[in-house]
C-alpha positions in Angstrom: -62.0 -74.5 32.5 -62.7 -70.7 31.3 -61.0 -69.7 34.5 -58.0 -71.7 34.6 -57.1 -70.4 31.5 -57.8 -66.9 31.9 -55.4 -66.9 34.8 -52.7 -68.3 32.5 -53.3 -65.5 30.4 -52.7 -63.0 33.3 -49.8 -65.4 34.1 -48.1 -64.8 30.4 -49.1 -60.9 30.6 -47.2 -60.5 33.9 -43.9 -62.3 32.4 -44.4 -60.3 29.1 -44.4 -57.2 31.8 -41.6 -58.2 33.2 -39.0 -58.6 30.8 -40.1 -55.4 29.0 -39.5 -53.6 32.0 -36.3 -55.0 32.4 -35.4 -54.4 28.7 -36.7 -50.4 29.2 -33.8 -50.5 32.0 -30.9 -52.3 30.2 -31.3 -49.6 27.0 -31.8 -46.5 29.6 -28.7 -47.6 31.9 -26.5 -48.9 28.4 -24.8 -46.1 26.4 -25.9 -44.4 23.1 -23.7 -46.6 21.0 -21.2 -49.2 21.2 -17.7 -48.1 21.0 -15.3 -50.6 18.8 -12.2 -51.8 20.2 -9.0 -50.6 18.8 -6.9 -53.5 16.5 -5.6 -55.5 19.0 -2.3 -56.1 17.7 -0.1 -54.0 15.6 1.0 -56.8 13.2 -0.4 -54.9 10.6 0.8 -52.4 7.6 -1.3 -49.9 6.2 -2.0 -50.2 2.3 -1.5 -46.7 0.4 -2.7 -48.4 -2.9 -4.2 -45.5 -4.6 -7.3 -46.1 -6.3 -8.7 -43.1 -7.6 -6.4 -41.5 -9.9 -4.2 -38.5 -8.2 -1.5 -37.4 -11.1 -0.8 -34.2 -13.4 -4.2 -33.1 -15.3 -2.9 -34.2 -18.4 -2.5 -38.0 -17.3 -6.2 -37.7 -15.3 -7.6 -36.1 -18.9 -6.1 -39.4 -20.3 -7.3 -41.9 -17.7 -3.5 -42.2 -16.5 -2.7 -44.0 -19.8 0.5 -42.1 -20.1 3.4 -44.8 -19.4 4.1 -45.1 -23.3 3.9 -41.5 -24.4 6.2 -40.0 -21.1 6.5 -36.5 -22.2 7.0 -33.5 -19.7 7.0 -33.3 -15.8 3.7 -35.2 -16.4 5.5 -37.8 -17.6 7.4 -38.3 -14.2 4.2 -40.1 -13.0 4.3 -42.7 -14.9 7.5 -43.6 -16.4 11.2 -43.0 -14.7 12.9 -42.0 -17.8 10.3 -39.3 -19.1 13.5 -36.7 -17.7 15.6 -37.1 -21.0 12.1 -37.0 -23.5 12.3 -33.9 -25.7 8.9 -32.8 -27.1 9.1 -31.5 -30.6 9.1 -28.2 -29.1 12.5 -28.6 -27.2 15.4 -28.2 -29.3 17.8 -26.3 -27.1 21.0 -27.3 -25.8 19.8 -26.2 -22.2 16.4 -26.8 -21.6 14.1 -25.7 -18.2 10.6 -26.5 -17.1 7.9 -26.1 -14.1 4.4 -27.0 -13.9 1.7 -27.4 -10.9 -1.6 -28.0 -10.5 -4.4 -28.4 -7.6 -6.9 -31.3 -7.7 -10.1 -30.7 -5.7 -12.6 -33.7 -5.3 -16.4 -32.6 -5.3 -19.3 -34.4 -3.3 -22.0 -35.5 -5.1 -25.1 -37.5 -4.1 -22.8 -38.5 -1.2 -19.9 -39.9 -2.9 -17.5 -40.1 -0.3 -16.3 -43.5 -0.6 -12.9 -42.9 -2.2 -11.5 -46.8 -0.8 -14.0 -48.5 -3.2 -14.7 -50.4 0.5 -18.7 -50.3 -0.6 -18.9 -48.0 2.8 -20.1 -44.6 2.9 -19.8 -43.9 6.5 -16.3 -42.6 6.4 -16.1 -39.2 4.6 -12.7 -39.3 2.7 -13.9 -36.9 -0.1 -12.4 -33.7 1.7 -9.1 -33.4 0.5 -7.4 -31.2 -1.9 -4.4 -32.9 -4.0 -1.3 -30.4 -4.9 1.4 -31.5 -7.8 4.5 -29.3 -9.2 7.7 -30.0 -10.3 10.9 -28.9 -12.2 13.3 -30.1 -14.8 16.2 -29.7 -16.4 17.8 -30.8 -19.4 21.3 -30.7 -20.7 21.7 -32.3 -24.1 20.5 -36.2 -23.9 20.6 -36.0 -20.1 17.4 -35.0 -17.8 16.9 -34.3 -14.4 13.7 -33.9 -12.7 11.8 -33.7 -9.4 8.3 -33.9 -8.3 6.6 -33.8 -5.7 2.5 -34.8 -4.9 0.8 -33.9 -1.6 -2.7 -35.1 -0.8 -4.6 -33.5 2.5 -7.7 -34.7 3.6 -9.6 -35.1 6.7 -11.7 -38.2 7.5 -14.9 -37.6 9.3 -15.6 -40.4 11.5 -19.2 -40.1 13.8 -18.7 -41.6 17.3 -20.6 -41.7 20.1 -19.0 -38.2 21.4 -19.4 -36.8 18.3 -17.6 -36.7 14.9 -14.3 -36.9 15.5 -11.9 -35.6 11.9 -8.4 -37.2 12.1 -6.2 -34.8 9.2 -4.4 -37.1 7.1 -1.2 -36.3 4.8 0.4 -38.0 2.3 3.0 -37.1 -0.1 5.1 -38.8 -2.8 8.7 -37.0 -3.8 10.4 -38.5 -6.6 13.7 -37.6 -8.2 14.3 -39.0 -11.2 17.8 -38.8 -13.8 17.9 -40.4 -17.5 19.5 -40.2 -20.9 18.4 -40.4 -24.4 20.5 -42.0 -26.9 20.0 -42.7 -30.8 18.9 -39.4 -31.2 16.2 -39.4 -28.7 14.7 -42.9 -29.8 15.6 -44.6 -26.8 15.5 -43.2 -23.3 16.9 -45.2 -20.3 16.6 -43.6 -16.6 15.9 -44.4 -12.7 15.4 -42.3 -9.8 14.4 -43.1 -5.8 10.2 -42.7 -4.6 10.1 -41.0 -1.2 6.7 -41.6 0.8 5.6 -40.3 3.6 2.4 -40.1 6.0 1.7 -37.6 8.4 -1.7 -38.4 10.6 -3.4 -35.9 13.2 -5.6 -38.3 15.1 -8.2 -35.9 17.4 -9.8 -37.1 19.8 -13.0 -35.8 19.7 -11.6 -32.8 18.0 -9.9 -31.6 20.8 -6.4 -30.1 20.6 -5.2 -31.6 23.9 -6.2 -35.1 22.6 -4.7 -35.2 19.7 -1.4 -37.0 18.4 0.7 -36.8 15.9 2.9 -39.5 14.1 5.2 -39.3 10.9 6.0 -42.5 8.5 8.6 -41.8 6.1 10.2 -44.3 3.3 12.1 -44.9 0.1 12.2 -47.0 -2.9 14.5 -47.1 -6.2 12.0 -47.2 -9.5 13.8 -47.6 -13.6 11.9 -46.9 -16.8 12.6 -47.6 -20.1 10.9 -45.7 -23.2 11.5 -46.4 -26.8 10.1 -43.7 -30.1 11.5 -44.8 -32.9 11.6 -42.0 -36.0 10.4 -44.3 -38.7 7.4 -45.0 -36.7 4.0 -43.3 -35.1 4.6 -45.4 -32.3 6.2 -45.6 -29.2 6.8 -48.2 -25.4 6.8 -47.5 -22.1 7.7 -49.6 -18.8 8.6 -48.6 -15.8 9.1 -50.9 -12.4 9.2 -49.6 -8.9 10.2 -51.2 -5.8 7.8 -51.7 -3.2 8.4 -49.2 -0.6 7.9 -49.5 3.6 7.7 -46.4 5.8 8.6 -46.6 9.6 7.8 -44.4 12.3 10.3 -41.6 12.8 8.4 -39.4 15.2 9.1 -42.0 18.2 5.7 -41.1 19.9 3.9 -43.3 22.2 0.3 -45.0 20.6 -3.2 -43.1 21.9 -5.1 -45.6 24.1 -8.0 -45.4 21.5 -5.8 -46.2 18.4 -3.1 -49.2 17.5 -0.4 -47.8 14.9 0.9 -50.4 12.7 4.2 -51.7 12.2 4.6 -49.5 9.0 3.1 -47.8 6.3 4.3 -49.5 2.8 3.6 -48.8 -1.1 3.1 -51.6 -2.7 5.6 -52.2 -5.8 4.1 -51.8 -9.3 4.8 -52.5 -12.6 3.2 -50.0 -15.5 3.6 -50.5 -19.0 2.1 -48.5 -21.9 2.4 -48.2 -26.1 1.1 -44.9 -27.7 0.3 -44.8 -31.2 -0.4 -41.3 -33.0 -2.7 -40.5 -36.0 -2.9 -37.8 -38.3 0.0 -35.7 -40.5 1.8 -33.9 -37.0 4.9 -35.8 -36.6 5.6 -37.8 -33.8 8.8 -39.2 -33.1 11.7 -36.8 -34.0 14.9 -36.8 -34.2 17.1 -34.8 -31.9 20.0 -33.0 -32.4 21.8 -31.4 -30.2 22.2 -27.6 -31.1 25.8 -28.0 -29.5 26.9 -30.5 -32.1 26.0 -28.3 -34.7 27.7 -25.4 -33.0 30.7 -27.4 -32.7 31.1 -28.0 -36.6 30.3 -24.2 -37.1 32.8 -23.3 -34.5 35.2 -25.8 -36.8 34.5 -24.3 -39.7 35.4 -20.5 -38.3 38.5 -21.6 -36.7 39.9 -23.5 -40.0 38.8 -19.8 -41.8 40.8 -17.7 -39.5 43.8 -20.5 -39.2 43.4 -19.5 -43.2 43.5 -15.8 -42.8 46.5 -15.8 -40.7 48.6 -17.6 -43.0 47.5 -15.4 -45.6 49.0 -12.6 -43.1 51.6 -14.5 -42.6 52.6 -14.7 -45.9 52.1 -10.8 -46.7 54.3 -10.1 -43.8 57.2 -12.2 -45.6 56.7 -10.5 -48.5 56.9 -7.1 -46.5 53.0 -6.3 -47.8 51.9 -5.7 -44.8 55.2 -4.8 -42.1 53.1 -3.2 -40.1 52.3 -4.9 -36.9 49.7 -2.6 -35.3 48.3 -2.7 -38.8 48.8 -6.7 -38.6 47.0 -6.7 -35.4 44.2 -4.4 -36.0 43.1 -7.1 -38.6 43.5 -9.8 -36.5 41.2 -7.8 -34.0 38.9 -7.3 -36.4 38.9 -11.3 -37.5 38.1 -12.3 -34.0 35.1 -9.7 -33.3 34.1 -11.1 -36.9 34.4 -14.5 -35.1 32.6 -13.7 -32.5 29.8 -11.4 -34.3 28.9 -14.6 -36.9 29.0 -17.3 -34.2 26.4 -15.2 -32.2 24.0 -14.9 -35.5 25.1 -18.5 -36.7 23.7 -20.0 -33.3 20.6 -17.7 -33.2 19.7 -18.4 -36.7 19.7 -22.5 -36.2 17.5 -21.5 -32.8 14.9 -19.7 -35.1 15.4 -22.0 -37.8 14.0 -24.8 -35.3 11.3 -22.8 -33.8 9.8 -21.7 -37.0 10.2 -25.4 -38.3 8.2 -26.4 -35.4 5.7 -23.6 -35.7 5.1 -24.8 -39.4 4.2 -28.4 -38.3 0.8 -29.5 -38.8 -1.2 -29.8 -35.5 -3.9 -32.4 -36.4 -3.6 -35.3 -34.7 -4.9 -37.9 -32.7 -3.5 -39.8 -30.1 -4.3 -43.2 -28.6 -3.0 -44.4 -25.5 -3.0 -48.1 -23.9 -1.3 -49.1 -20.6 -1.3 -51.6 -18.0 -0.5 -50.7 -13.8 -0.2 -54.3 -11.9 0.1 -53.5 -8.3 1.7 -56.8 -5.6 0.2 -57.2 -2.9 0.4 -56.2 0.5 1.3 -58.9 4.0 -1.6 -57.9 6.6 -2.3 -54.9 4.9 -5.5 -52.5 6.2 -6.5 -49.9 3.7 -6.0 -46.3 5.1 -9.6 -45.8 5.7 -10.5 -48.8 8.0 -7.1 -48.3 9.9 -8.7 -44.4 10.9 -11.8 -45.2 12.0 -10.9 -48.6 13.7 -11.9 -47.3 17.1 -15.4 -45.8 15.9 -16.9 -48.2 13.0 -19.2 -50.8 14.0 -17.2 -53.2 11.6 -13.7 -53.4 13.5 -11.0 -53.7 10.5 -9.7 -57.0 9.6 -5.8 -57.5 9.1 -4.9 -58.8 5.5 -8.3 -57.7 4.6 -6.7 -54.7 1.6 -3.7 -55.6 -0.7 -4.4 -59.7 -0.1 -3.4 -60.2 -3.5 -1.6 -58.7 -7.2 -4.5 -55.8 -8.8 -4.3 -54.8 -12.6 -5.5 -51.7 -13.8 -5.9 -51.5 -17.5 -6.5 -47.8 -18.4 -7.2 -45.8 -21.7 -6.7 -42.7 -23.0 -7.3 -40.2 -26.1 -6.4 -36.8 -27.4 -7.5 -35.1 -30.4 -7.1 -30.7 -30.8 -10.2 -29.7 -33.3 -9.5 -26.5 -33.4 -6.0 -26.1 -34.5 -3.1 -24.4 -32.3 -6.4 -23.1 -29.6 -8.2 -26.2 -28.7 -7.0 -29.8 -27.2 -9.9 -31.9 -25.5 -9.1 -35.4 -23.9 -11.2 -38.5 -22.6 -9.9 -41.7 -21.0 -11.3 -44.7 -19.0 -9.3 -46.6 -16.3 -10.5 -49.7 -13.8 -9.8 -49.6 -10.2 -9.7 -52.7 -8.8 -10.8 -53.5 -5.2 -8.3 -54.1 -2.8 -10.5 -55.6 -0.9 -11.1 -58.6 -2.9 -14.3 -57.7 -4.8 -15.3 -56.3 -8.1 -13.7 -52.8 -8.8 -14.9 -49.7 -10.1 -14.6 -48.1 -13.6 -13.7 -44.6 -14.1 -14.6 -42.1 -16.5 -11.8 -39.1 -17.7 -12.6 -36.0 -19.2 -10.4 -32.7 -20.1 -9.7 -30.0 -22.4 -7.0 -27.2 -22.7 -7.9 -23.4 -24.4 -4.9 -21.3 -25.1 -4.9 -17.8 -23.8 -1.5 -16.3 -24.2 2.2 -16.3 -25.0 5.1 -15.5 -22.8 9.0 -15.7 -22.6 8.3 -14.5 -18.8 10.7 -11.7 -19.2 13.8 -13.7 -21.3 14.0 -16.9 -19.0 12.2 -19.0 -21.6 11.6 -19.0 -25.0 7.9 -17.9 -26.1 5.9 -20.5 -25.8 1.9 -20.3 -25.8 -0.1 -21.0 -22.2 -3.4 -21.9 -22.0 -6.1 -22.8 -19.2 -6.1 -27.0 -18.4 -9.0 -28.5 -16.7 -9.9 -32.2 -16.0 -12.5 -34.6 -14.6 -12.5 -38.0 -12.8 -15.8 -39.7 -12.2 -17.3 -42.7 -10.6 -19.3 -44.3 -8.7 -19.0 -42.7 -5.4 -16.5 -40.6 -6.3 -15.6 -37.7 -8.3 -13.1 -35.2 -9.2 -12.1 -31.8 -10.6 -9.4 -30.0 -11.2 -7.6 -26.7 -12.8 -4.3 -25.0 -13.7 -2.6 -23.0 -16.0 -0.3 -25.3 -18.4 2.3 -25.3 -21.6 -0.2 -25.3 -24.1 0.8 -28.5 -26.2 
């Protein structure tokens, strides 16, 4: 009996042999790594739902609470009619303004996952996020343009290698509106211009790469609302949902299927701001034309006046002469001119000094609500780039399935007067891909260090340095310019 099962023994030990070797062959002969297939259909949009916050410093500082407040190109962001909203500041007929600013993300402890997918093995954290703008104001009437571009490259480790497909995406909006009541209502619209650019490298070679364009348009309409007898003011704004096509006409690489489009989900922000403290908030604007107009009134019933007055000397043979007669009439008219000149620059100076003797303390709360709609068989932008090298092929319909809120919350205090301006703010990004989201934490302060009419084109106004912060988990954010101090 010992023998018979020793030789089963040997028996089992020779099969155990066996399938070893066999398993020592399979993993030699087998590649290093599996490749994933590309989608295999392109029934599919990309999401660009933006979760992180990308905006003007001042609306990161605040946690992109800035629907209800809507001042300056900042305000463009967040509300269509921010075009026609005059600052305290602004009391010009004519009024002109610029600002830009560079965003640039920083990895720490590995937080790269800027999808909120849970996954960190797609680096999307290099990218660098460029803002600027102009406006212009005539009166009640404003008209803006701005324009956001986001570059980043996704590093994607394959079984050649890490392939990095550059990806660029930029958001141009142009935007008119009109404030009426004196500047407590303001009522405007404008069209949202998307478009993606992607790079995809093979295996970062320039031979194997291809490049495709999306482009698209959507109308958007805000509404804001500051009454004068209150601290308080509303905000809404709704914008269409818009799809980018292909406009390049390329053919797809073998190792990547492009989707049908590329569409921004439509989104509806609203937002109150409520201010504390003795600065005013709400003001009433009037335009300096208006009150030229009654002055210019008032000069031309004066000289109508004088000329009768000539009139009737020259009947009376008082004054016969006419070179004498026109010599006064000369002198009237430079007269005219002289106090019309030193009428409109003393309401000008007048205004600014008025504003220069406001009180600055203050502090400001803002509240505001983004609901995104969804997306049909969206893919977040993420999955759709590495769908030929993650282990976890993307899924269609699995980002955008359904409507996202994002409640967000901002504040603003300056304790040191006319040098000083710190802001914090909180926002929740919710997951597109159906789980929990993510809440963010906003920081950012302004320090004032110098005036400038930049050589007569603006009035002097004071400039300081603006920084801001964005953090996460997995995800994190700085960013810089010089700014309007406000």
């Amino acid at each position: 009996m010992p023998r018979v099962i020793a030789g089963l023994n040997r028996s089992v030990r020779f099969r155990r042999n066996c399938r070893s070797l066999l398993l020592v062959a399979a993993c030699w002969c087998a590649p290093a790594s599996v490749r994933a297939d590309p989608i295999p259909t392109d029934e599919f949009q990309v999401d660009l739902f933006q979760g992180p916050l990308l905006a003007p410093l001042r609306v990161t500082a605040l946690g992109g609470a800035y629907a209800g407040y809507g001042e300056d190109l900042a305000g463009m962001v967040a509300n269509a009619a921010s075009t026609a909203v005059r600052p305290i500041r602004e009391s010009r007929h004519v009024e002109l303004g610029a600002s830009a600013s560079i965003s640039i993300p920083i990895d720490i402890f590995e937080n790269n996952d800027f999808d909120n997918s849970g996954d960190l093995d797609t680096d999307t954290s290099d990218f660098i996020y460029v803002t600027g703008g102009a406006v212009l104001k005539v009166g009640a009437f404003g008209l803006g343009a701005t324009s956001e571009v986001q570059r980043y490259d996704i590093d994607i480790d394959g079984p050649s290698g890490t392939t990095t497909s550059p990806v660029t995406f930029s958001k141009t909006r142009v935007q008119a509106a009109w404030g009426g009541l004196g500047g407590q209502i303001h009522a405007g619209g404008g069209v949202r211009v998307i478009t993606m650019g992607l790079d995809y490298r093979a295996g970062n070679q320039a031979s194997g790469s291809s490049q495709f364009i999306f482009v698209g348009a959507a109308p958007e309409f805000g509404l804001l609302v500051k009454p004068v007898a209150l601290p308080l003011r509303f905000g809404v704004t709704y914008r269409f949902a818009a799809k980018a096509l292909e406009v390049t006409g390329g053919e797809s690489p073998a190792l990547l299927t492009l989707p049908r489009a590329v569409r921004q989900p439509w989104e509806l922000e609203t937002g109150l701001a409520f201010q504390l403290g003795p600065r005013p908030f709400n003001v009433y604007f009037v335009d300096p034309e208006d009150a030229d107009d009654e002055a210019e009134a008032r000069v031309r019933a004066a000289r109508e006046l004088r000329k009768r007055q000539l009139e009737r000397e020259l009947a009376r043979g008082e004054s016969g002469d006419p070179e004498l007669r026109e010599a006064r009439e000369s002198d009237l008219e430079q007269l005219e001119q002289r106090w019309l000149e030193a009428t409109e620059q003393e309401l000008h100076d007048q205004r600014d000094n008025a504003v220069a003797a406001m009180p600055r303390e203050h502090v400001l709360v803002l509240l505001s609500l983004l609901a995104t709609g969804p997306v049909e068989n969206g893919i977040s932008v993420e999955r759709f780039l590495s769908q030929t090298t993650s282990n976890d092929p993307p899924k269609i319909g699995s980002s955008g399935g359904a409507v996202n809120f994002s409640p967000r919350f901002g504040i603003e205090a300056e304790p040191i007067e006319n040098w000083l301006v710190v802001r914090g703010g909180s926002y929740y990004e919710p997951n597109r891909f159906g789980g929990v989201g993510r809440q963010h934490f906003t920081f950012g302060a302004q320090l004032r260090v110098f005036s400038s009419d930049f050589w007569g084109f603006f009035p002097e106004w004071p400039y300081g340095v603006e920084v801001a912060m964005d953090l996460a988990p997995r995800y994190e954010s700085i960013s810089a310019s010089v700014a309007l101090f406000r």
